[in-house]
C-alpha positions as CSV (number, residue, x, y, z in Angstrom):
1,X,161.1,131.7,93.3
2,X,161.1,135.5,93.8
3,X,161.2,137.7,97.2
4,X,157.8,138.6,97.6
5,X,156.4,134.5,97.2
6,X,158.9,133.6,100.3
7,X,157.2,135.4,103.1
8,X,153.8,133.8,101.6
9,X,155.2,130.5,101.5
10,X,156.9,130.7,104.9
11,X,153.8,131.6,106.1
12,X,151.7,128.5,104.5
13,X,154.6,126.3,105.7
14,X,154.1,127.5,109.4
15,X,150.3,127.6,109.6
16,X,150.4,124.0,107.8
17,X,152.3,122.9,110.7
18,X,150.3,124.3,113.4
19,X,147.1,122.6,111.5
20,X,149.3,119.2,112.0
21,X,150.4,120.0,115.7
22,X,146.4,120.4,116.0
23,X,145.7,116.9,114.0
24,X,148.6,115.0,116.1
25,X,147.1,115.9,119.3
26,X,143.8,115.1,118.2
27,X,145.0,112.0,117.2
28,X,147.3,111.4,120.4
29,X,144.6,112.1,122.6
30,X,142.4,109.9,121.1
31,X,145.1,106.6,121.0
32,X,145.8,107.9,124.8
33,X,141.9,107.3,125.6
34,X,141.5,104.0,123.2
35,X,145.2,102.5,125.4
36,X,143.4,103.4,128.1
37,X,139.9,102.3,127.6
38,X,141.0,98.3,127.1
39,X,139.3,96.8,129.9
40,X,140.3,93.2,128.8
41,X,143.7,93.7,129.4
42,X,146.0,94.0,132.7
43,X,147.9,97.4,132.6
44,X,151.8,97.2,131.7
45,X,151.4,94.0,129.5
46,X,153.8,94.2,126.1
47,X,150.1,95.4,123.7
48,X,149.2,98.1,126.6
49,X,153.5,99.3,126.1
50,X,153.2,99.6,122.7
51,X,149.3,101.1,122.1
52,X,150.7,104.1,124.8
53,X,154.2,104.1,123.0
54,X,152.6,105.2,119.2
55,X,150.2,107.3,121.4
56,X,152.4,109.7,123.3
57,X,155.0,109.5,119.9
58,X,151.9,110.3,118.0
59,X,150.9,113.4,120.0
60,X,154.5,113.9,120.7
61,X,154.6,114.8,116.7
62,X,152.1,117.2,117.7
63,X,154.4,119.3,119.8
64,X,157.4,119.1,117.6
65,X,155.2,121.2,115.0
66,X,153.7,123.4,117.5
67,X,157.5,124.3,118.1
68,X,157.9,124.6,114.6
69,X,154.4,126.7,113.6
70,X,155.6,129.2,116.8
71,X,158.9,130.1,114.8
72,X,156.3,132.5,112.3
73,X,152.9,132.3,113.8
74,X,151.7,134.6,116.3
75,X,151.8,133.4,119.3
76,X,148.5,135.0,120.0
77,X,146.5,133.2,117.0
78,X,148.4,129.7,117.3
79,X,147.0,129.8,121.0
80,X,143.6,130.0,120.2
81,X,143.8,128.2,117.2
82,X,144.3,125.0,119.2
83,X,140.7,125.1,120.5
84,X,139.9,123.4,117.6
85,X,140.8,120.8,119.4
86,X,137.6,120.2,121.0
87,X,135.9,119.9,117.8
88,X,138.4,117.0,117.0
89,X,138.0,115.5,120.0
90,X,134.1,115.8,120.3
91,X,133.8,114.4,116.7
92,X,136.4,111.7,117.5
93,X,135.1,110.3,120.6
94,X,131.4,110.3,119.5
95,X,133.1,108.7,116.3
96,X,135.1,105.8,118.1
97,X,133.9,105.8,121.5
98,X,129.9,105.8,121.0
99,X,130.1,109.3,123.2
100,X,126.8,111.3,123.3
101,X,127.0,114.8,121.7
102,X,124.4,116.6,123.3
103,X,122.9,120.0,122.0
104,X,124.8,121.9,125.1
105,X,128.0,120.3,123.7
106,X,127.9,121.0,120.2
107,X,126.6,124.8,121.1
108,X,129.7,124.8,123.0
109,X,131.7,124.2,120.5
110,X,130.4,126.2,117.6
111,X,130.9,129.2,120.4
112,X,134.1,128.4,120.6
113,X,134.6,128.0,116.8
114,X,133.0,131.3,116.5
115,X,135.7,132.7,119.2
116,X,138.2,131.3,117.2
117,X,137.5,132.8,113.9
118,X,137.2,136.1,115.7
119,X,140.8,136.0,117.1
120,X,142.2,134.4,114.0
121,X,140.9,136.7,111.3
122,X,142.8,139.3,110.5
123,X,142.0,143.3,111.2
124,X,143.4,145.9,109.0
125,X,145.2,148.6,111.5
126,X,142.9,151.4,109.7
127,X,139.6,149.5,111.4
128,X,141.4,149.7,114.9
129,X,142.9,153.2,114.3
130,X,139.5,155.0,112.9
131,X,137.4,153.3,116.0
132,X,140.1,154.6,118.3
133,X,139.8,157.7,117.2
């Protein structure tokens, strides 16, 4: 591998993990809601124990790679970047929860998809330095 594929690949590597600390929450939350949703059973019984145990370990994974995307990524793009949580979550909990997704909802979220994209693509300094001027 030569010098100038590292910095790519590092780069890869860390916004790979930040699309996994995005999945894992996504995930997390939605074993946190399905634990917590069990009517049929009495809270603190050995099946409630475990469904919460794999659900906070699950979106526990989650945080160990935001930790590890943050080592590269800016701090000011992974930030933002988590919004797309709420897609995940919308998608997931009409998905396995029968939740409504109403027009206001999904407009919501494509403005914040939108807001995303604008934060996370990349400007050349020469756009920002011949506006200024």
């Amino acid at each position: 591998m030569n010098a100038e594929s590292s910095p790519s690949r590092l780069k890869l590597i860390s916004y790979l993990t930040l699309f996994l600390s995005i999945a894992f929450g996504i995930v997390g939350q939605l074993l946190m809601k399905h634990t917590m949703s069990n009517k049929t059973e009495q809270l603190f019984t050995w099946t409630f124990i475990q469904q919460l145990v794999l659900a906070l370990s699950v979106y526990s994974l989650g945080i160990v790679n935001w930790i590890f995307a943050l080592r590269t990524v800016k701090l000011s793009i992974a930030y933002p970047l988590t919004s797309l949580n709420y897609v995940g979550i919308l998608l997931g909990s009409y998905y396995f929860f029968d939740e409504k997704i109403t027009l206001i909802r999904v407009v919501g979220v494509v403005l914040i998809f939108i807001g995303v994209l604008l934060v996370a693509l990349p400007i050349k300094n020469s756009q920002i330095h011949k506006k200024a001027s």
